[in-house]
C-alpha positions as CSV (number, residue, x, y, z in Angstrom):
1,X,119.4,-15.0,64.4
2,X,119.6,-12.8,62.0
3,X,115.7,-12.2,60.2
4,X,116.1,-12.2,56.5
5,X,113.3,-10.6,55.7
6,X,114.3,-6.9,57.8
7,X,117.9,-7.9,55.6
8,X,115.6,-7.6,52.5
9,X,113.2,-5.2,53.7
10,X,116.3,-2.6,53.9
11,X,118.5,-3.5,50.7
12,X,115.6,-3.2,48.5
13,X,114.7,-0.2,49.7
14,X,111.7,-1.0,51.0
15,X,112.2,0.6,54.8
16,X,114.1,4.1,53.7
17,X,115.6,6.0,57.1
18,X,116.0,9.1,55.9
19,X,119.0,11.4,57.1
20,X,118.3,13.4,60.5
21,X,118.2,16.9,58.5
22,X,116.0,15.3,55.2
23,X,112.6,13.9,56.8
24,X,109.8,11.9,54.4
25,X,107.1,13.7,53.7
26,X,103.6,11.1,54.4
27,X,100.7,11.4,52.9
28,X,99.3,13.3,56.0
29,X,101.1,16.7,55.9
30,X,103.3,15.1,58.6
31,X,107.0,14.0,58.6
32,X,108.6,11.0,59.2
33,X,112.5,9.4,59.3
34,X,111.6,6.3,57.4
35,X,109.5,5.1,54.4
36,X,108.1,1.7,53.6
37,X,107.2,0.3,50.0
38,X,106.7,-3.0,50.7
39,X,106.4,-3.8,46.9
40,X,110.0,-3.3,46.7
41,X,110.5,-6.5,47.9
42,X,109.8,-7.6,44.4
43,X,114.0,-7.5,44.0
44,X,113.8,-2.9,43.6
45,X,112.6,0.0,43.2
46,X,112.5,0.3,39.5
47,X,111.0,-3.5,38.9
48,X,108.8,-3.1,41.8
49,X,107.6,0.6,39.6
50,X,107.3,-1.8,36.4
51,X,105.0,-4.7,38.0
52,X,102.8,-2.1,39.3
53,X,102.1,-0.4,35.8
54,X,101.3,-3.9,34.4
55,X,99.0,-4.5,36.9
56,X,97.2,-1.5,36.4
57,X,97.4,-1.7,32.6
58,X,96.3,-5.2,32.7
59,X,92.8,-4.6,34.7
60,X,92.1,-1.4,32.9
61,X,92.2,-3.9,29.6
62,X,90.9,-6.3,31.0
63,X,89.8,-7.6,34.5
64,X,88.6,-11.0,33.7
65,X,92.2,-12.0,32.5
66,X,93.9,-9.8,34.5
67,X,95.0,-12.2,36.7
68,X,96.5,-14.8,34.8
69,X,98.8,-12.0,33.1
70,X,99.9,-10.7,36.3
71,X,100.2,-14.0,38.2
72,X,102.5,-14.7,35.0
73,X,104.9,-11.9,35.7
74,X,104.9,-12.5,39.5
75,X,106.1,-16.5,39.4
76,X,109.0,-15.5,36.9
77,X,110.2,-13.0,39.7
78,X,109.7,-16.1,42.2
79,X,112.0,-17.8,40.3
80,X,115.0,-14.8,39.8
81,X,114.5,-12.7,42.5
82,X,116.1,-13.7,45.9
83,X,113.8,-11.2,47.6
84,X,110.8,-12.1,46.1
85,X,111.2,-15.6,46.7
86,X,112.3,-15.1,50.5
87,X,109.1,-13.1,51.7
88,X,106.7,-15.5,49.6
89,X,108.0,-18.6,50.7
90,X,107.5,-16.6,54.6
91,X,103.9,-16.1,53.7
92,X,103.6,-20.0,52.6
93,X,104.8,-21.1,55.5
94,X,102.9,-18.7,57.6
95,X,99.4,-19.4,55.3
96,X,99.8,-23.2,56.3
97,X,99.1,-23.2,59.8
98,X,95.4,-21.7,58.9
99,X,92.6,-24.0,57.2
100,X,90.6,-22.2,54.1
101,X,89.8,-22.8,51.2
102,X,90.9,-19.7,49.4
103,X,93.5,-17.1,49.4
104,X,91.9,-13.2,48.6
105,X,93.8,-9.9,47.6
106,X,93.1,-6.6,47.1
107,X,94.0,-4.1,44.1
108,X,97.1,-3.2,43.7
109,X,100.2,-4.1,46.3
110,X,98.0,-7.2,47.8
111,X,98.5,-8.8,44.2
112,X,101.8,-9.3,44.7
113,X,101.8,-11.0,47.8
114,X,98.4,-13.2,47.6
115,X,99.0,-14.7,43.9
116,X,101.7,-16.9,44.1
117,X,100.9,-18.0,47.3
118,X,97.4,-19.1,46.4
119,X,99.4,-21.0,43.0
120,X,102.0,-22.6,45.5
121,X,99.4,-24.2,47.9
122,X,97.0,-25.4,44.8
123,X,94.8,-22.5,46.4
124,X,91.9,-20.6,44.3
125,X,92.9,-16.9,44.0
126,X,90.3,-13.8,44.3
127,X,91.6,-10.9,42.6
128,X,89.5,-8.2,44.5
129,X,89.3,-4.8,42.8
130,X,89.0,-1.3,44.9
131,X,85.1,-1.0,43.2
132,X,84.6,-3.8,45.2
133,X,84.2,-5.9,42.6
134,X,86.1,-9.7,42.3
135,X,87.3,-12.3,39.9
136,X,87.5,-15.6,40.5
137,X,91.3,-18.1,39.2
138,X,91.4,-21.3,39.7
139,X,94.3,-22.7,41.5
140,X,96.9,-22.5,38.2
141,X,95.2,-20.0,36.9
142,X,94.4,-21.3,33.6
143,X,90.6,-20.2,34.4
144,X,89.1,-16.6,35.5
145,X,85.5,-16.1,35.9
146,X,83.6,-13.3,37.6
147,X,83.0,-13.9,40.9
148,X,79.6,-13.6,41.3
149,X,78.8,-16.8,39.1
150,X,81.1,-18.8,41.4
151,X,79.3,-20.3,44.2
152,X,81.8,-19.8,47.3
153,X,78.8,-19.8,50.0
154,X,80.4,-21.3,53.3
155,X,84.1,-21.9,52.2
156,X,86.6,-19.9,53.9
157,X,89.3,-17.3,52.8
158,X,92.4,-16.3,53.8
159,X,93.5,-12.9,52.8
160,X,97.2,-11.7,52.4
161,X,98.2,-8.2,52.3
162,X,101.4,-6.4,51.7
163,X,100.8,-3.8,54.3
164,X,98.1,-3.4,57.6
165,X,98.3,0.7,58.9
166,X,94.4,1.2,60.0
167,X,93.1,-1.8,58.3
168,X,90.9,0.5,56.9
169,X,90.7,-1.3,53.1
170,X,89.6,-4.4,54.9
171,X,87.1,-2.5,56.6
172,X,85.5,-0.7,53.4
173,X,86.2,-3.0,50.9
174,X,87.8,-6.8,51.4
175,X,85.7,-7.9,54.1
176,X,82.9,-6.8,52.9
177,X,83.1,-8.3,49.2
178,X,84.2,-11.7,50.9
179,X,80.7,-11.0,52.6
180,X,79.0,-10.7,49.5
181,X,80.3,-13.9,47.9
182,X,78.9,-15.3,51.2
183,X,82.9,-16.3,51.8
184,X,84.0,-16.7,55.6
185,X,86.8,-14.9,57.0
186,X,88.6,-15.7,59.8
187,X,92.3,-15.1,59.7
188,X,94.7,-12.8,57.5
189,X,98.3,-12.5,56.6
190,X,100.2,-9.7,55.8
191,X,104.4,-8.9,55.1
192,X,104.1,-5.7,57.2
193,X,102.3,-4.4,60.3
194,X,102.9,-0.3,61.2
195,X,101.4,-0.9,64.3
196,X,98.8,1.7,64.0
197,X,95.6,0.4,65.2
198,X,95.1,-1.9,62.4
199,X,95.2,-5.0,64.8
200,X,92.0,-3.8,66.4
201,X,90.1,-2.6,64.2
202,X,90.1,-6.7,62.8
203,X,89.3,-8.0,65.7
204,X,86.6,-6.0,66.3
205,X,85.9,-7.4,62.6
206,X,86.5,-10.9,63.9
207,X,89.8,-11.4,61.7
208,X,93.0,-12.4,63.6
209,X,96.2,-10.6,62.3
210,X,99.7,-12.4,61.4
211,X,102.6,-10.5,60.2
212,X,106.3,-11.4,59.1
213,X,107.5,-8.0,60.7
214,X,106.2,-5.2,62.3
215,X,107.4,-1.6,62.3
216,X,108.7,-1.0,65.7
217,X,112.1,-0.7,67.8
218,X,112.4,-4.2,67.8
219,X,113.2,-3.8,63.8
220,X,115.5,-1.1,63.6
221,X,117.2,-2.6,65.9
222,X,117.9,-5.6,64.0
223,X,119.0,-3.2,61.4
224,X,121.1,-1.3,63.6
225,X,122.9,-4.5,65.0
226,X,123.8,-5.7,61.8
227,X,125.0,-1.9,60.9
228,X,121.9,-1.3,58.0
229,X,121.7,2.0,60.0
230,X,123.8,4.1,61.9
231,X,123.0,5.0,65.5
232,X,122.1,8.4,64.9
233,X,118.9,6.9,62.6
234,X,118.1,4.7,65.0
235,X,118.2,7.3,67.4
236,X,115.9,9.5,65.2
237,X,113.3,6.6,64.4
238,X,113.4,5.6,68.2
239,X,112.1,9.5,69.2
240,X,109.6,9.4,66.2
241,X,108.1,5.8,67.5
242,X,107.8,7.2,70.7
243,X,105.9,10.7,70.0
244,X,105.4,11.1,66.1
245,X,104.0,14.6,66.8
246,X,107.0,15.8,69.1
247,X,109.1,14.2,66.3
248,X,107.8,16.8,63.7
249,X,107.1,19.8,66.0
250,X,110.7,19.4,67.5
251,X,111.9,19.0,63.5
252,X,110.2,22.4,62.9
253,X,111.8,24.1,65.7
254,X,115.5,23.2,64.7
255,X,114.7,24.1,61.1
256,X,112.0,27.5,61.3
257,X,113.1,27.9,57.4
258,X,112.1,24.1,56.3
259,X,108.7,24.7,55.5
260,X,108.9,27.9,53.3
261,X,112.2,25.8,51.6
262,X,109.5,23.3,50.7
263,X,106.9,25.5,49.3
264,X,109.9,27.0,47.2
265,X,110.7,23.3,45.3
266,X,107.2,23.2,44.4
267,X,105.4,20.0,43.3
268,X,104.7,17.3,45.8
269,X,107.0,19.1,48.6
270,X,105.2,22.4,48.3
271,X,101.6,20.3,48.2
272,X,102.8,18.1,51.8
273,X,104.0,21.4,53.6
274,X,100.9,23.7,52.7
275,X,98.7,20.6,53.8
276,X,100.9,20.3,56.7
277,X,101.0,24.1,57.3
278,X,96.8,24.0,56.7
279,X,96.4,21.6,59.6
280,X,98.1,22.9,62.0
281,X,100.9,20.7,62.2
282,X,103.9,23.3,62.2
């Protein structure tokens, strides 16, 4: 059966596999075959690059209504994008086998996977911002309010993320602000899982993880099967899943002229190689 969402994940652009010779520079210094931008799901690359400057124009005018404007833009792509409407009605389904009493997400990328959601199962939203602080929308989102004069003390939340790596903005900043508003959290929800340790560190946190998809052999596969990718990228994200540091060292060895060829473009690719070059990584 063919999972629609891996289909979407890889026409939108949202999983990139990269050509064997052309790795993706991470923010790490390392290299990588593929790429994931889970916002792409939104129906592109260019509308998912659109929705992300409103969002951050709209909180840095204003946070209280910053929600209702983005929540705005979000349901009319529900309602034209194919995409967009796949993955959220996944995360409906998925939200309804949890009790709570409201859905959280956290600035920027969470947005656009926690709003509609929240709107679609008559949910109250809280729009949590990276200073840790949080605003409060009623189910349709005709009324914001700060958080703090909202009295949430023993109701439960379910958070919905676009992405879990490391869990590591749950860790520093949404748990603890559903803390503060005395909110309990028991469960979260999230499009994407890189398999990177971010399972454990929420259950140390007492948070159990559901994904729609995680990024593993099991995906490229699917992709492969239904010819997405060709065997020799599948081959190449195959070696990288199995020893991401071989991956890059054995990257380096075929091509001893990549990293000065990336210093030479300058910008972002001479910035990734120096850091990569700084910490030892080729």
């Amino acid at each position: 059966m063919i999972n629609q969402i891996i289909t979407d994940l890889f026409k939108t652009n949202a999983v990139r596999v990269a050509p064997a010779d052309q790795p993706f520079w991470y923010t790490s210094g390392k290299l990588g075959p593929f790429y994931i931008n889970t916002h792409f799901l939104l129906h592109d690359e260019e509308i998912a690059g659109e929705v992300l400057k409103l969002i951050e124009k709209s909180i840095a005018e204003n946070r209280l209504t910053a929600p209702k404007e983005i929540f705005s833009v979000l349901y009319g792509l529900y309602h034209v994008s194919p995409s967009y409407r796949n993955v959220i009605d996944c995360i409906v389904a998925e939200a309804r086998k949890y009790k709570f009493d409201i859905i959280s997400g956290g600035e920027r990328r969470d947005f656009i996977f926690s709003m509609v959601p929240a709107y679609i199962l008559g949910k109250a939203h809280l729009t949590i911002y990276k200073d840790m602080t949080a605003v409060y929308s009623t189910s349709n989102y005709h009324e914001t309010v700060n958080a703090s004069d909202v009295v949430l003390k023993g109701k439960t939340a379910l958070h919905i993320a676009d992405l879990i790596t490391e869990a590591s903005s749950y860790e520093r900043a949404w748990i603890p602000v559903l803390k503060i508003q005395e909110l309990k959290i028991t469960d979260t929800v999230a499009v994407v899982d890189r398999h990177q340790g971010g399972e454990e560190v929420l259950k140390k946190l007492g948070v159990s993880m559901s994904t729609l998809v995680g990024i593993d052999g099991g995906l490229f596969k699917e992709a492969l099967d239904q010819n997405i990718i060709d065997q020799a990228q599948y081959d190449l994200v195959m070696s990288f899943l199995a020893d991401p540091d071989k991956y890059m060292s054995d990257f380096i060895a075929a091509h001893p002229t990549f990293i000065d060829e990336q210093i030479a473009l300058g910008g972002k690719n001479k910035e990734r190689a120096e850091l990569a070059r700084s910490k030892g990584f080729c």
